[in-house]
C-alpha positions in Angstrom: 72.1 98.8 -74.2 69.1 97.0 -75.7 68.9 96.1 -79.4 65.8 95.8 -81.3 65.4 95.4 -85.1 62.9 97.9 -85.0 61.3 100.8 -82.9 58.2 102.9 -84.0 57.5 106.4 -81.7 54.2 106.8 -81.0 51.0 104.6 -80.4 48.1 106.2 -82.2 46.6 105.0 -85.0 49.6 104.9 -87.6 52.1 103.7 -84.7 49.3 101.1 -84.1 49.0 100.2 -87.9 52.7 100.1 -88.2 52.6 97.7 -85.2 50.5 95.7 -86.7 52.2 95.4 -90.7 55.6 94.6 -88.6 53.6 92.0 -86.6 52.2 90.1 -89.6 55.6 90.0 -91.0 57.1 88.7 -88.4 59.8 91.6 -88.2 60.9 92.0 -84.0 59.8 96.0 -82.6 58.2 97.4 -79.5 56.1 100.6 -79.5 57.3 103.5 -77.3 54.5 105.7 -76.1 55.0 108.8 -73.8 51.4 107.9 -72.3 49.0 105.3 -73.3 47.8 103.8 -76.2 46.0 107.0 -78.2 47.4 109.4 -75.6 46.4 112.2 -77.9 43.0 111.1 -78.3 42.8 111.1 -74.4 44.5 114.5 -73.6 44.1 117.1 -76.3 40.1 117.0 -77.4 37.7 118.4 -75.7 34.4 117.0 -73.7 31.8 116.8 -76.6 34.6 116.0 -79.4 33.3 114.0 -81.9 34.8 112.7 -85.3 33.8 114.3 -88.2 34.3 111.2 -91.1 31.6 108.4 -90.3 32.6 105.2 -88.5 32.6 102.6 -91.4 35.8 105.1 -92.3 37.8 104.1 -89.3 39.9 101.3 -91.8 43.1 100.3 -90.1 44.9 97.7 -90.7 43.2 94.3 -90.1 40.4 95.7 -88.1 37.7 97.7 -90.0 34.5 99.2 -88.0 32.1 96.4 -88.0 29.8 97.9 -85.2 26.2 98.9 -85.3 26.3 102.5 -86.4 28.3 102.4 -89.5 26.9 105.9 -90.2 27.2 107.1 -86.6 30.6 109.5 -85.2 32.9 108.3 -82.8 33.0 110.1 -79.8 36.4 110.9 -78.2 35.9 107.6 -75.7 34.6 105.1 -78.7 38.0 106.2 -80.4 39.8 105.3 -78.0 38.0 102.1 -77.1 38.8 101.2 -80.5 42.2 101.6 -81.0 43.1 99.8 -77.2 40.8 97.2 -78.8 42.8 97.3 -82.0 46.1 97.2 -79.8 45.1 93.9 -78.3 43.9 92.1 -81.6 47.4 91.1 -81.9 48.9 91.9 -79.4 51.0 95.2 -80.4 54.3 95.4 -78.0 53.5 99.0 -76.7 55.8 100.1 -73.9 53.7 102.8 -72.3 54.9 106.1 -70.5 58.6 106.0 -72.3 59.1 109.1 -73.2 61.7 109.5 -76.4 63.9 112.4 -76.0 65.7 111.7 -79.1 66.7 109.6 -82.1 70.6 109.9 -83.1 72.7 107.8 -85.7 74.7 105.1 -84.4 77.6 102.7 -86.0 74.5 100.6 -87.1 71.4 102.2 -87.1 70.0 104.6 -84.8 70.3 105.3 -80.7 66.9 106.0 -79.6 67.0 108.1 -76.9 63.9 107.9 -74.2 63.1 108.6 -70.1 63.4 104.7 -69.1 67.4 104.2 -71.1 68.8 104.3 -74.6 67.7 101.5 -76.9 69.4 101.1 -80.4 68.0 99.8 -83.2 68.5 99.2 -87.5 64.8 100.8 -88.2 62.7 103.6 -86.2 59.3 104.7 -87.6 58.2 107.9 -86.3 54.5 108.2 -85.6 54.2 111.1 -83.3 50.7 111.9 -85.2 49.1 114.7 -87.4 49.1 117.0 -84.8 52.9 118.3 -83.8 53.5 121.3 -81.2 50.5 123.8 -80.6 51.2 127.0 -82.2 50.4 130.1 -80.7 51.0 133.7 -82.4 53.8 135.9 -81.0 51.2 138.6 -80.8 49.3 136.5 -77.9 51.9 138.2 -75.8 50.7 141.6 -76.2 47.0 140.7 -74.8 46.7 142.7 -71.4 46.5 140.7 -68.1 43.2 139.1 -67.1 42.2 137.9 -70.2 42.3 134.1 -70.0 44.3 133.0 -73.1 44.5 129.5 -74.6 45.0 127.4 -77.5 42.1 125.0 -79.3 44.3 122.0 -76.9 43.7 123.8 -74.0 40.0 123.6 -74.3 37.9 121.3 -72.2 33.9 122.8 -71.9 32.2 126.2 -71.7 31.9 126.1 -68.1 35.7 125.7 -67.2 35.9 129.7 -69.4 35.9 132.6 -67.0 32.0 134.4 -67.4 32.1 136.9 -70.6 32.2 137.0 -74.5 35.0 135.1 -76.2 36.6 135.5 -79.4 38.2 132.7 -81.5 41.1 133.6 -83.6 41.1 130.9 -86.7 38.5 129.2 -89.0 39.7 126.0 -88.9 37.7 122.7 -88.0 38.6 122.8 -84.4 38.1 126.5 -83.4 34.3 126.8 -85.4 32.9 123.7 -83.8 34.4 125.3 -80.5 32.8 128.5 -81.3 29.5 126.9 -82.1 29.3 124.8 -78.7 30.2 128.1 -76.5 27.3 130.2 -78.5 24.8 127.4 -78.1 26.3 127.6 -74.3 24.8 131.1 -73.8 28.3 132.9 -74.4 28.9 136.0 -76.5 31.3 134.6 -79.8 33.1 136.0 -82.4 35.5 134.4 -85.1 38.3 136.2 -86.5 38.3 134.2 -89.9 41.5 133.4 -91.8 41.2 130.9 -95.1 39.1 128.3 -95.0 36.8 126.7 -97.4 34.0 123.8 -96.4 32.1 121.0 -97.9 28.4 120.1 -97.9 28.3 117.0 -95.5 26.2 114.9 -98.1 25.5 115.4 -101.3 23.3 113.2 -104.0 22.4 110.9 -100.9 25.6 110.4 -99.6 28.6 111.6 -97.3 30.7 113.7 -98.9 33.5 110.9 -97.3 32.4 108.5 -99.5 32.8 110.5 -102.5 36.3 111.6 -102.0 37.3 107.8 -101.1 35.4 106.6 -104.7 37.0 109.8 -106.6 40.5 109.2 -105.1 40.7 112.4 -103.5 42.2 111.0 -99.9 44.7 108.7 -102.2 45.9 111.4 -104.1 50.1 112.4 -103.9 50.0 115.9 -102.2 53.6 115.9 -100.6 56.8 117.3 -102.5 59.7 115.0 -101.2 62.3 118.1 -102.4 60.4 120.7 -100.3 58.2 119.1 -97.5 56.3 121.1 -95.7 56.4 122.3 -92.4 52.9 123.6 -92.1 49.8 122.5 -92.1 47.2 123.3 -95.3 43.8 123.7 -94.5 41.2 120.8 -94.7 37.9 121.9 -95.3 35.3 122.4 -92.6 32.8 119.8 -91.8 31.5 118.1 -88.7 29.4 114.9 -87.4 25.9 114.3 -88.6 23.6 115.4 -91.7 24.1 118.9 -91.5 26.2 121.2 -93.5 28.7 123.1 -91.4 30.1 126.6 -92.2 30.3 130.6 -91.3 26.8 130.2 -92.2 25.7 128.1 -90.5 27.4 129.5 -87.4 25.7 132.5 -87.8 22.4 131.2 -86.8 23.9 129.9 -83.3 24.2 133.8 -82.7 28.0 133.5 -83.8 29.6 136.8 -85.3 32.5 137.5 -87.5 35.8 139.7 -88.3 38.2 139.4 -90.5 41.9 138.5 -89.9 43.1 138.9 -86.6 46.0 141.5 -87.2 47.5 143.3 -84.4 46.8 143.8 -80.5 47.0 147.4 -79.1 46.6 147.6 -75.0 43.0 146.4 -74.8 41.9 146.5 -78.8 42.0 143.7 -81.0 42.5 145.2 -85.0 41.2 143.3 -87.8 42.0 143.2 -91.4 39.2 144.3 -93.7 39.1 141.0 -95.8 36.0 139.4 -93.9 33.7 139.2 -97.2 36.5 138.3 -99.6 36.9 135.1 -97.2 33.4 133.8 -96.4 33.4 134.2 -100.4 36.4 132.7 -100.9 35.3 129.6 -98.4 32.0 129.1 -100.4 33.6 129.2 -103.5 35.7 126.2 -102.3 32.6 123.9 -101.6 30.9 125.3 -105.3 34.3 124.0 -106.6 34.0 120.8 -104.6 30.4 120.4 -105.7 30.9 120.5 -109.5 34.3 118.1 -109.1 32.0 115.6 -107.7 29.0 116.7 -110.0 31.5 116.1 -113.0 33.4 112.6 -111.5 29.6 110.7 -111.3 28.8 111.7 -114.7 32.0 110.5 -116.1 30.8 107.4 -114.5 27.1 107.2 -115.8 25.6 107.9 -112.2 22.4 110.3 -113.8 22.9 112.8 -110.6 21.0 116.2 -110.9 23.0 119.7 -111.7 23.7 121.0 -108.4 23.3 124.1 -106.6 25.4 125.0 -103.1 23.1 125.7 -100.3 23.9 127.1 -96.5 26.1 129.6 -99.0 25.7 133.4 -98.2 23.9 135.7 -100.5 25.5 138.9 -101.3 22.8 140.8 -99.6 23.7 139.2 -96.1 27.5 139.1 -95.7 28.5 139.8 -92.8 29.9 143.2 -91.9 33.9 144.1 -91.9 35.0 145.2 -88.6 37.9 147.5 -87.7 38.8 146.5 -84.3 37.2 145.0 -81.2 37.6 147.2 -77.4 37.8 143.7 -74.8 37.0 145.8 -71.8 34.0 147.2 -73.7 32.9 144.0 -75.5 33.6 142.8 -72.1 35.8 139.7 -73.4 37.3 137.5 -70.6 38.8 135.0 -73.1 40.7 134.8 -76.4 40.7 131.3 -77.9 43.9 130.4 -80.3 43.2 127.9 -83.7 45.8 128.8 -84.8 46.9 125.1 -86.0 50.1 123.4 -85.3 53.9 123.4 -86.0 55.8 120.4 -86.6 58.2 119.5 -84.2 60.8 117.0 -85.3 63.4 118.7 -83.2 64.6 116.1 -81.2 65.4 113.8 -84.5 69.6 114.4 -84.6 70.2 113.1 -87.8 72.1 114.9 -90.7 70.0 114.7 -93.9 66.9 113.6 -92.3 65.0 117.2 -91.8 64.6 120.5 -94.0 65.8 123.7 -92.9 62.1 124.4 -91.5 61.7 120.9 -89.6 59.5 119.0 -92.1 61.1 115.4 -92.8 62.3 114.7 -96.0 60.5 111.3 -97.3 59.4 109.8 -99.9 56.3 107.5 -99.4 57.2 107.2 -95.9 60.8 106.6 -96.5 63.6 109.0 -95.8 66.2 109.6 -97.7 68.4 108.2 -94.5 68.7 104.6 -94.6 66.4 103.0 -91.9 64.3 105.9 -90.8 60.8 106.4 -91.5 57.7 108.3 -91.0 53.8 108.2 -91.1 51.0 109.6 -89.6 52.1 113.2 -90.9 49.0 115.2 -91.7 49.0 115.0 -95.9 52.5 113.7 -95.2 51.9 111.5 -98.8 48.8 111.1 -99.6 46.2 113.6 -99.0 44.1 110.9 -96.6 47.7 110.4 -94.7 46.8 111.6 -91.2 43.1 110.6 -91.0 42.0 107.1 -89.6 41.7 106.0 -93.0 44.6 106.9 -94.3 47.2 105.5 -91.6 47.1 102.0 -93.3 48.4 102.6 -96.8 52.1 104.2 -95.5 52.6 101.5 -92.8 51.6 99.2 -95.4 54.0 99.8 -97.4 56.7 100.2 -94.7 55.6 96.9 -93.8 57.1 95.3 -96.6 60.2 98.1 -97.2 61.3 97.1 -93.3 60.8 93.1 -94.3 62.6 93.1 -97.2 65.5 94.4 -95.7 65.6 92.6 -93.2 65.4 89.5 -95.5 68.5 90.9 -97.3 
């Protein structure tokens, strides 16, 4: 059986940046991908996906953007082009299409477990990514035959979508810009909103990105290393450009709303009758936001204006709450799930290393198991951890936490 000091699962951006802190430090490891290099960047985004933070964000570790467009938005292909590009700046040992199976304890160390043989090693960094197992509500079971049913993954373009309306069930980044491109594609659209809140994309001349990196909100500890969690929190809405992006905003593609998606009855979709309280609820998030940021550049002598939230709904024109939705008479054909994720750790076998719901127990990266480590978690640490950004500072400090053992 093969032996390697160290193994790290998964070669996105944080396996990538682990790669590279190991690399630097001369500590011995290969990659193990199930695909290729940014697999997930290649299989689960749609056509027209774009980033949503600007490109002089992409920061990992030893290769900052330094392209033409600082201020432009990767596309799914520039992503990619990056990180293989990132990948052979030095040389990362990536072992594609190994699929890992699973990660038990061994007399030293840890059996890793994969499709191509068992390899043991004394450290294994998982790096799976942000995004775990597509979740799906059980109630998805209950919606009659013939209505073409997916989740956000599942989505390529408007044109692979059987002709007829479709409704989105979730608020969340991916399923509103979703929504938007279908309504701008001719198709009849409506959002069954959950909690969300959203952020004006620039304000006082500049990205809201760069605030939150000067005010250290995306190095901020969010994670509770006695109860991690297994779900994922919201992140607030915003998407690629100048514009501000919201229900609002949505609205004027011809997008229309209902509140919480709760039950399905034959061929009627019922809603709860909470669709006010949570457009108000989302702009009262970016009011908050707006005043945080307001109050940080004061502090700092930065003689910004008082502000005042636009793209925010006036009472007058909230939208109005709707009991329940007939498909056959709204003629739906398709029922779109963004509905998030579920982390799926399952296949890690080792005592102490997982809460009862899944989430890894970790501190900084570290678990309280000797040798095994994680990053890339979405808000895993920090609140950045996840984002392009954020995958250096874990695998940073990993870096020198693998190193200095193995120099004990």
């Amino acid at each position: 059986m093969e032996r390697i000091a160290a193994i790290v699962i998964g070669a996105g951006q944080a396996g990538l940046a682990m790669s590279h802190e190991l690399t630097i430090r001369g500590v011995e490891h290969v990659v193990l991908e199930s695909g290729r290099v940014a697999e997930t960047w290649r299989t689960r985004r749609w056509k027209t996906f774009r980033l949503v933070s600007p490109n002089w964000l992409n920061r990992v570790p030893g290769f900052w953007y330094e392209g033409p467009d600082p201020h432009g938005f990767f596309l799914t292909r520039e992503m990619i082009d990056y990180l293989e590009r990132y990948a052979a700046s030095f040389r990362a040992p990536v072992r594609s299409s190994v699929t890992v199976t699973g990660v038990t304890p061994a007399e030293r160390g840890f059996v890793v477990k994969t499709s191509r043989g068992d390899l043991t090693a004394d450290h294994v960094v998982v790096a799976t990514g942000a995004f775990g197992r597509a979740f799906v509500p059980a109630m998805a079971a209950a919606l009659p035959a013939g209505i073409h049913s997916i989740h956000t993954d599942g989505y390529w373009a408007p044109e692979d979508l059987p002709p007829g309306g479709v409704v989105v069930v979730g608020s969340g980044q991916s399923g509103l810009q979703i929504a938007d491109e279908l309504a701008r594609a001719g198709r009849e659209v409506r959002v069954a909103v959950g909690r969300h809140g959203w952020v004006p994309r620039r304000l006082w001349g500049r990205d809201q990105n760069q605030w939150r990196l000067e005010n250290g909100d995306y190095a901020s500890v969010v994670a509770n290393p006695e109860q991690p969690a297994a779900d994922y929190p919201f992140t607030p809405l915003s998407r690629w450009g100048i514009d501000d992006f919201n229900l609002l905003t949505l609205s004027r593609s011809g997008v229309r709303f209902t509140g919480r998606l709760e039950s399905i009855e034959e061929r009627r979709l019922r809603f709860s009758p909470n669709l006010r309280s949570l457009v108000l609820a989302g702009d009262d998030f970016a009011r908050k936001f707006i005043w945080r940021i307001y109050e940080f550049a004061r502090a700092r002598g930065e003689p910004v204006s008082e502000p005042a939230l636009e793209n925010a709904w006036a009472p007058d024109t909230l939208p109005a709450e709707v009991e329940s939705l007939d498909l056959a008479g709204e003629k739906i054909s398709t029922v779109i799930w963004a509905s998030g994720y579920r982390q799926d750790f399952s296949w890690i076998r080792v005592p102490g290393a997982l809460s009862v719901d899944g989430a890894p127990f970790q501190r900084k990266g570290v678990s309280p198991v000797a040798g095994l480590y994680f990053v890339g978690i979405h808000r895993g640490w920090h609140a950045g951890d996840g984002t392009v950004l954020g995958s250096a500072w874990l695998p940073e400090h990993l870096g020198e936490v693998i190193a200095g053992q193995r120099d004990r």
